[in-house]
C-alpha distance (Angstrom), angle and dihedral (degrees) to the residues before:
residue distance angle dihedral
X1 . . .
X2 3.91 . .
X3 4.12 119.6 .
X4 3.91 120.2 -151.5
X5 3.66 119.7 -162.7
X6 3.59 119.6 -176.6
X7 3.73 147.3 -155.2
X8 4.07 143.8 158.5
X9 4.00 102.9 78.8
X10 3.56 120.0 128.1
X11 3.28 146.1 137.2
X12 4.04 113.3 -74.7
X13 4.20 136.3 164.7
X14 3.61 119.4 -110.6
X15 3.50 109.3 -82.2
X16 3.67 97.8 40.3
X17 3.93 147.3 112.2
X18 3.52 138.9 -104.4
X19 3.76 131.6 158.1
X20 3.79 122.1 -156.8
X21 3.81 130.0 -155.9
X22 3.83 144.8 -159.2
X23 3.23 136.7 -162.7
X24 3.39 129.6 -162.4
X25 4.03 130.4 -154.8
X26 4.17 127.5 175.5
X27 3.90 126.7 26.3
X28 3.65 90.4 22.2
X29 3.85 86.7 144.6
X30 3.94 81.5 73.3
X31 3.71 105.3 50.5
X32 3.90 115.1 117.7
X33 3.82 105.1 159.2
X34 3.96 128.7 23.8
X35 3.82 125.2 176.9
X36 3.10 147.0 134.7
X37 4.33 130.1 -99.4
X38 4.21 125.3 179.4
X39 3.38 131.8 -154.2
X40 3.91 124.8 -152.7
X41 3.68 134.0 -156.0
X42 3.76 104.5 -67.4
X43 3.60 97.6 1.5
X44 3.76 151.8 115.6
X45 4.18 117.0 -95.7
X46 3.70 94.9 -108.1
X47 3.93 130.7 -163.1
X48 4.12 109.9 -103.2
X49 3.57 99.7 174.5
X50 3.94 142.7 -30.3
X51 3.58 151.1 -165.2
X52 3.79 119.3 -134.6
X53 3.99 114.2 -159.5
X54 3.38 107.1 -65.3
X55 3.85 105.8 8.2
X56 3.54 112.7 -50.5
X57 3.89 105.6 142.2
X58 3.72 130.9 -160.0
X59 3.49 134.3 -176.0
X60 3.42 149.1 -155.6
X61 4.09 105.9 -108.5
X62 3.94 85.2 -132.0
X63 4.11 97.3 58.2
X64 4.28 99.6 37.9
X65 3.49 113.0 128.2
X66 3.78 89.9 9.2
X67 4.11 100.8 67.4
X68 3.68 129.7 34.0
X69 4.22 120.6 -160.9
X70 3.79 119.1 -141.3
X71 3.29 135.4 -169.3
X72 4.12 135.7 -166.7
X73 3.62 108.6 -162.9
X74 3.86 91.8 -170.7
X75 3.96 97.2 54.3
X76 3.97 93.0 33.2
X77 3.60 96.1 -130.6
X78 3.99 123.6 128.2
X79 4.51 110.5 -157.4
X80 3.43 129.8 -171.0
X81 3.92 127.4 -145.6
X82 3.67 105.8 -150.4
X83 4.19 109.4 -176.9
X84 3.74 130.1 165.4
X85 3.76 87.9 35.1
X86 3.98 127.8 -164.7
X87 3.10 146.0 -155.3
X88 4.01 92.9 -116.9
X89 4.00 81.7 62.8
X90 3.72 92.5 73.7
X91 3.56 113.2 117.3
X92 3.85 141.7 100.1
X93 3.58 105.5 -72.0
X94 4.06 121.9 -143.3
X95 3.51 138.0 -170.0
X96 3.28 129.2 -142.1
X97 3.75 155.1 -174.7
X98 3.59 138.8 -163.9
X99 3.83 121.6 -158.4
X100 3.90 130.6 -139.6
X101 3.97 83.0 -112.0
X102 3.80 85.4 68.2
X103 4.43 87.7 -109.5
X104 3.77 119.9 143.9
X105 3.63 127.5 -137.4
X106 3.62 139.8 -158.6
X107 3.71 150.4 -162.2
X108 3.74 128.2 -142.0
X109 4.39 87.6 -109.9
X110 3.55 135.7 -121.3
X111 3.45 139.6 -122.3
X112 3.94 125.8 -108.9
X113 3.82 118.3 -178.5
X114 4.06 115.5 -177.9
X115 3.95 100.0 -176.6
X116 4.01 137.5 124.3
């Protein structure tokens, strides 16, 4: 089992910054991917931005140039830069990781607001 707690959401104008982070706690051993998806009002959980093993990143077409994923392998936490933000980036952001077993993992969400 892997635990994610985590913190950074707010409320913020267009335009501005926020940076999100996750920790993680357990069967860290185990953790191949971590990232971070959102889901808005009335919409699908999407993919924002993810690690793959080692440091292959991938992003969401929607967020490139905007956000940038992190990851410290030696404090087990994953962050996320998000700059230049919108109000289409509103949503409940989670993080999550995905084990060499092929499990899934969740945290509780946080809450982004982009509005003026």
């Amino acid at each position: 089992q892997v635990q994610l707690v985590e913190s950074g959401g707010g409320l913020v104008q267009p335009g501005g910054s926020l940076r999100l982070s996750c920790a993680a706690s357990g069967s860290i051993f185990s953790i191949y991917n971590m990232g971070w998806y959102r889901q808005g009002s009335g919409k699908q959980r999407e993919l924002v931005a993810r690690i793959i093993g080692v440091g292959s990143t991938n992003y969401a077409d929607s967020v490139k140039g905007r956000f940038t994923i992190s990851r410290d392998t030696a404090k087990n936490t994953v962050s996320l830069q998000m700059n230049s933000l919108k109000p289409e980036d509103t949503g409940v952001y989670y993080c999550h990781v995905g084990s060499r077993m092929g499990n899934n993992y969740w945290g509780q969400g946080t809450q982004v607001t982009v509005s003026s």
